[in-house]
N, C-alpha and C positions, 0 to 999 in steps of 0.2 A: 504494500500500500504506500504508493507515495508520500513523504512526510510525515510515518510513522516511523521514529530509529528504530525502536523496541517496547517489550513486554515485559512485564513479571507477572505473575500471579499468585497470590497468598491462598492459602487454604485456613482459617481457623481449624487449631486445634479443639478438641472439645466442643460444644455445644453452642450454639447461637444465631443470629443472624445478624449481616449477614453471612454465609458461610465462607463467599471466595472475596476477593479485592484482587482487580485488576490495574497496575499502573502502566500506562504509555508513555512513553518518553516520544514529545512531539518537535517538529524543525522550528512550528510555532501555531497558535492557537486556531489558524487558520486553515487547517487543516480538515477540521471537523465542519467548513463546511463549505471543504471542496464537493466536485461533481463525484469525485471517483468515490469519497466517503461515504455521500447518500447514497451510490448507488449498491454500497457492498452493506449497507444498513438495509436497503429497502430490496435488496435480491441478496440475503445470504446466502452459501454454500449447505451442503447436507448436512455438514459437523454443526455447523452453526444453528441451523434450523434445527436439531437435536438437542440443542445446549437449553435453548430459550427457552423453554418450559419451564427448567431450573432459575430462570431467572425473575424474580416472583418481585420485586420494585427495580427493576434498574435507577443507576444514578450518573451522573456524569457534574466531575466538579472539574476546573481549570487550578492549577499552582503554579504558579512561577518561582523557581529555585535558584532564580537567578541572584539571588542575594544573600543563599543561604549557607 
């Protein structure tokens, strides 16, 4: 995906919600809303479309770490 460096994904241990956090590490905030972004949100792939079920509130926050 263009403008995405990378991923990580956390799993809580133990019980809670919610279960996963996903961080992206972005080129910059503008990303989320290029054409190629909506179009892989608005036509996921088969994993993807298998996952989303699990995903019972999505969120999506911005941070800049550029200071930190």
């Amino acid at each position: 995906m263009p403008g995405i460096l990378g991923a990580i994904r956390f799993r809580l241990s133990g019980h809670g919600s919610p279960e996963y956090l996903t961080l992206y590490r972005l080129r910059n905030p503008d990303v989320l809303d290029s054409p190629e972004y909506h179009a892989l949100i608005d036509h996921p792939d088969a994993q993807t479309l298998a996952m989303r079920p699990n995903l019972t509130a999505p969120r999506r926050f911005i941070a800049n770490t550029d200071h930190v």
